[in-house]
C-alpha positions as CSV (number, residue, x, y, z in Angstrom):
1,X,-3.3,2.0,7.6
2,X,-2.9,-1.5,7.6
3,X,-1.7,-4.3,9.8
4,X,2.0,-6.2,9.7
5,X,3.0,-9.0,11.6
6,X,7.1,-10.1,11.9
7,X,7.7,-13.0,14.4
8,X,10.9,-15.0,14.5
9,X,10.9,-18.4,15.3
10,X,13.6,-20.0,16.5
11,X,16.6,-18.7,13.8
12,X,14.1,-18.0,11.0
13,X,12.3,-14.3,10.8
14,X,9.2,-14.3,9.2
15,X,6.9,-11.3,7.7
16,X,3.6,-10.8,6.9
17,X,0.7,-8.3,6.2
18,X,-2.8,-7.2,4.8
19,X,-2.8,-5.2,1.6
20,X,-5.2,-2.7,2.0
21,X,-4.1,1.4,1.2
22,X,-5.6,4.4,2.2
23,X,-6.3,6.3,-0.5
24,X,-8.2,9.5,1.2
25,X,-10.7,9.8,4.5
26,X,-12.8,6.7,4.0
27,X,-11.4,5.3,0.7
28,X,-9.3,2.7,0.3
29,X,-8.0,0.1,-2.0
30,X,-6.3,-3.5,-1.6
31,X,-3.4,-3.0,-3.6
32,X,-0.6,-2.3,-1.5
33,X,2.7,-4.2,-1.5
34,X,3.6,-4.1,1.6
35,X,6.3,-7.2,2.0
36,X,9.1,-5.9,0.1
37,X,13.0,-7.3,-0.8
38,X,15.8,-5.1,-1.0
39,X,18.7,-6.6,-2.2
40,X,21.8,-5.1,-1.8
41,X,25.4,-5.4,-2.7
42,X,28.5,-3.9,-0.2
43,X,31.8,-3.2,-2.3
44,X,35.7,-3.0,-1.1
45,X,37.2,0.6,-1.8
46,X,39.0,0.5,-5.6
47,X,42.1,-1.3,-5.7
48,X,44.9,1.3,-6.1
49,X,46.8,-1.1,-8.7
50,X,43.6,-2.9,-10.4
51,X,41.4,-0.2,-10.2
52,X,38.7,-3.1,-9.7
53,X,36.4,-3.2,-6.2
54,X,36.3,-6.5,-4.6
55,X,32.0,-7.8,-3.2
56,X,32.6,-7.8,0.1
57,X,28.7,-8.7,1.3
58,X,25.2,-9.2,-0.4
59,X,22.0,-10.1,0.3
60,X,18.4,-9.0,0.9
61,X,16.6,-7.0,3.5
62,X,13.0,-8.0,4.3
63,X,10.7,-5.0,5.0
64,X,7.0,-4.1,5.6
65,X,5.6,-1.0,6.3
66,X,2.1,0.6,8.4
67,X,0.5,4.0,8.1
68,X,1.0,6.2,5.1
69,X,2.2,4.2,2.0
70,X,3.4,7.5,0.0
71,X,6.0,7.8,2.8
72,X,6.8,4.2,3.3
73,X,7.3,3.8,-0.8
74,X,9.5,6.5,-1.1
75,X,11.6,5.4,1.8
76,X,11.6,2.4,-0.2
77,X,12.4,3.8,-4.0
78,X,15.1,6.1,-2.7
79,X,17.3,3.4,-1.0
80,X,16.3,0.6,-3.0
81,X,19.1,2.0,-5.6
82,X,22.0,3.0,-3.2
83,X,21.9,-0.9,-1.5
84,X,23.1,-2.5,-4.6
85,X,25.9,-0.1,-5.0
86,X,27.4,0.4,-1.7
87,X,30.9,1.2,-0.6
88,X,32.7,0.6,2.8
89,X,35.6,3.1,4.0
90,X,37.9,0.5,5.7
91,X,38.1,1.8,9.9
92,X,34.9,3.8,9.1
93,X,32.2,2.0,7.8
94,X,29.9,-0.3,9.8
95,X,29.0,-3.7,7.5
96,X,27.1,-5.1,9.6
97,X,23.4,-5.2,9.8
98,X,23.1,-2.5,12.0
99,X,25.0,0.0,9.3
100,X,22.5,-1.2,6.7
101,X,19.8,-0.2,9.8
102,X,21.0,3.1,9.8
103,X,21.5,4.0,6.4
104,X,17.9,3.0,5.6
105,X,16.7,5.1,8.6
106,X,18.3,8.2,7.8
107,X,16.7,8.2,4.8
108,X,13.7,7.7,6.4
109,X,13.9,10.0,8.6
110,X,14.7,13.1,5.9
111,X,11.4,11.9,4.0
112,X,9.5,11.8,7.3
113,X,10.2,15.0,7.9
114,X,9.4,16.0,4.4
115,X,6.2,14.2,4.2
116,X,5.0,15.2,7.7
117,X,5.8,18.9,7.6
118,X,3.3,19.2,4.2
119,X,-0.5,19.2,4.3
120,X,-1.2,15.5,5.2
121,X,0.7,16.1,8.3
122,X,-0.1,13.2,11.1
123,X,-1.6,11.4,8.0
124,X,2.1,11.3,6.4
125,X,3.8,9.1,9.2
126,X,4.9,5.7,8.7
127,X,6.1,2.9,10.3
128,X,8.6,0.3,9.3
129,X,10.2,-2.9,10.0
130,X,13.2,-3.7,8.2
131,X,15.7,-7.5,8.8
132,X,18.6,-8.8,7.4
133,X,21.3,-10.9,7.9
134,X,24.1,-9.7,10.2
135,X,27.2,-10.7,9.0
136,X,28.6,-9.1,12.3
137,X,26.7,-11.5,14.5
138,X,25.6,-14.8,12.1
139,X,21.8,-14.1,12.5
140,X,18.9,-12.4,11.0
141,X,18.5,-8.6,13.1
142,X,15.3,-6.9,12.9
143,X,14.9,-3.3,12.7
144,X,12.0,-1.1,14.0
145,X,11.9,2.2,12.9
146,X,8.5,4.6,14.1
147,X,7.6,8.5,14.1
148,X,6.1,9.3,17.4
149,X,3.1,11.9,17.5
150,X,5.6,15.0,18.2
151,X,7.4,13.9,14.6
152,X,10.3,12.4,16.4
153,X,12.1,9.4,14.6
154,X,13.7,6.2,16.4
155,X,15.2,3.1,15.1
156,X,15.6,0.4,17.6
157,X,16.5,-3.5,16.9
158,X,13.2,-5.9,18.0
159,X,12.9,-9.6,17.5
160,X,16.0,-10.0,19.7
161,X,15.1,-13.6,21.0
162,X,13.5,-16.5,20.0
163,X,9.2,-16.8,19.9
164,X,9.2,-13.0,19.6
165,X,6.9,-10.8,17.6
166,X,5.8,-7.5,16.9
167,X,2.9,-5.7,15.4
168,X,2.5,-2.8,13.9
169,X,-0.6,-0.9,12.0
170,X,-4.1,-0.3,12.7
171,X,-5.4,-3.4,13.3
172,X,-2.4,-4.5,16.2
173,X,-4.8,-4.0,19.5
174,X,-7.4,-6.5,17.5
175,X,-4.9,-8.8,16.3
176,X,-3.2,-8.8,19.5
177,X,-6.5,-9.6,21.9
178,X,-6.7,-12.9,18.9
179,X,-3.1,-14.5,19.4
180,X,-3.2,-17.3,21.3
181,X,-0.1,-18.4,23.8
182,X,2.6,-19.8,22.6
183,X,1.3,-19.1,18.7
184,X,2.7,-21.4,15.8
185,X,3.4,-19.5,12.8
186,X,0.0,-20.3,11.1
187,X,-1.6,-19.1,14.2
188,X,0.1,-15.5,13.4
189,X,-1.1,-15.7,9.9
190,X,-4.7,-16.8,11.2
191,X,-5.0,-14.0,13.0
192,X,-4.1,-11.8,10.3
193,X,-6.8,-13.8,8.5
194,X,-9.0,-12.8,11.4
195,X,-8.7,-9.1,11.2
196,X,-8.6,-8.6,7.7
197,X,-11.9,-10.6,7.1
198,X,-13.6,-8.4,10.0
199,X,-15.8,-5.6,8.9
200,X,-15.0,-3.4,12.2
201,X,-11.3,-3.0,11.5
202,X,-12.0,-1.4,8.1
203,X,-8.3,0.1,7.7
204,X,-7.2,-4.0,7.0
205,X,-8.3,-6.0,4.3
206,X,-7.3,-7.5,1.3
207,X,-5.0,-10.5,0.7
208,X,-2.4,-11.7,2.7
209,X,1.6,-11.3,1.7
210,X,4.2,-13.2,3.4
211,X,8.0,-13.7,3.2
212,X,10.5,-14.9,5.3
213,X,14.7,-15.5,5.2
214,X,16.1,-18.6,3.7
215,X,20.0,-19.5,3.5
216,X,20.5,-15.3,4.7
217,X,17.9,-14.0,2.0
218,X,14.9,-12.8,2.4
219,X,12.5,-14.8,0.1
220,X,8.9,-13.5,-1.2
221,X,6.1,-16.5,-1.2
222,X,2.6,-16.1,-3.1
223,X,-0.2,-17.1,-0.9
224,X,-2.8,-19.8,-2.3
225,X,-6.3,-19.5,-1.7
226,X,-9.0,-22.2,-2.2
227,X,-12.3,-20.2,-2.6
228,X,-14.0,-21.0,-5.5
229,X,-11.2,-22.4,-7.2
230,X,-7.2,-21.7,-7.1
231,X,-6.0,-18.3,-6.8
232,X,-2.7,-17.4,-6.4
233,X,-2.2,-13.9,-4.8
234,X,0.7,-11.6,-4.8
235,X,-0.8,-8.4,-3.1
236,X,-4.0,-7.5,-5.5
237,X,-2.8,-9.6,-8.8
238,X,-4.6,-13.0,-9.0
239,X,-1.7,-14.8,-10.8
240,X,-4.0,-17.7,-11.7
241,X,-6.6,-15.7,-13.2
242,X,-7.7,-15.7,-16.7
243,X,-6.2,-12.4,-17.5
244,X,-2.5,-13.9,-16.4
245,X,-3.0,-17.3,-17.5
246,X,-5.7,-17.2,-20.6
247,X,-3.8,-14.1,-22.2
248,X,-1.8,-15.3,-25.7
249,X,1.8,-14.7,-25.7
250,X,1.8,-13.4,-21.6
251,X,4.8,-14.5,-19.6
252,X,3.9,-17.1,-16.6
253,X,4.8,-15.7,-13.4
254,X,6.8,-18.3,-11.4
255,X,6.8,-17.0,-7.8
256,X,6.5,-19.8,-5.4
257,X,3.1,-19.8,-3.4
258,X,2.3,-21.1,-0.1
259,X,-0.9,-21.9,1.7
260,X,-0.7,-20.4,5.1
261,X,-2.8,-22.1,7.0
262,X,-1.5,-25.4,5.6
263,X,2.0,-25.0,5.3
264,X,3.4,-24.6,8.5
265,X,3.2,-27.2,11.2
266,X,1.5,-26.5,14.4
């Protein structure tokens, strides 16, 4: 399981979450990427005397995911190829936000149903939360998209107003009883903090991840950690550690970082 956090804050939309994985009944590891981009690209029908299709939109969708990560990553791999090479049927097509919505969700609902109708069963449902600029209605829309107990699907838009938020995962009754009124956005990612560092909520753990949409895109930010020197974390990779930064001939990963409990002003 796991626990995700998306808030929005005034016009920016922000995303966060453990990265802990269940593996089997009581085992688990904390390598899960669970704050993902999609980018995607929307393309005009070919042009009848140029042959040539015209971009008509691009971007990225933000998404994080609870519950079973072999259902949440295949939602994930099978769409993340289709965004960049989509094509709109002029009078047909919706290339808005909400179309994107539902394209995703289809797919997630025929590998839902696929996962869930095997031997893990309950253990195979997912939860996700997917965002992206609207260029319908000039703002970042936020997509909720659950499988209930009797295996049925839904989709429905969340994060509608300013100062709202959602959680989902294991750890959401916990984190929820911690929020304070009124929360800043480091309080959100304090109380992640919280929960993941508490030994009773053993289904959240790890590091934290965190992204959030800048200029219409959905940008993916490192998190620093001061324990015992500098770590820079990207799900379960120390990017500062010897093995990244002490290797001969290794490439330097160049992802920005933040400090969450620093960055943001209260």
């Amino acid at each position: 399981m796991t626990l995700c956090v998306v808030w929005r804050k005034n016009d920016e939309v922000h995303f966060a979450s453990d990265s802990r994985v269940t593996l089997a009944k009581n085992s688990h590891a904390d390598v899960g990427i669970k704050v993902l981009s999609l980018p995607y690209n929307i393309y005009s029908p070919c042009d009848s005397s140029t042959g040539k299709r015209s971009l008509v939109a691009t971007g990225e969708l933000g998404m994080c995911f609870a519950g079973s990560a072999v259902n949440s990553l295949f939602v994930k791999e099978s769409v993340a190829e289709v965004l960049k090479e989509l094509q709109y049927a002029p009078g047909y097509s919706n290339t808005s936000m909400n179309g994107l919505a539902q394209l995703v969700f289809t797919a997630y609902r025929l590998i839902s149903k696929e996962v869930c109708s095997t031997v893990i069963g309950g253990n195979g449902r997912a939860a996700l939360v997917i965002a992206g600029w609207c260029i319908e209605k000039k703002c970042v829309r936020t997509f909720y998209l659950e499988t209930s107990d009797e295996n049925k699907h839904s989709c429905k838009e969340i994060l509608t107003a300013p100062n709202q938020h959602h959680f989902i995962g294991s750890g959401k009754s916990k984190a929820g009883a911690l929020l304070p009124m009124n929360p800043s956005d480091t309080d959100y990612l304090r109380v992640l903090k919280s929960v993941i560092d508490d030994p009773t909520v053993d289904s959240v753990g790890g590091s934290i991840q965190y992204g959030h949409f800048e200029n219409n895109n959905f940008k993916l930010s490192g998190i620093v950690e001061r324990k015992e020197g500098v770590h820079y974390w990207r799900g379960a990779l120390d990017l500062n550690s010897t093995e990244f930064m002490g290797a001969d001939d290794i490439l330097v990963p160049s992802l920005s970082y933040i400090d969450p409990f620093n960055t943001f002003s209260r």
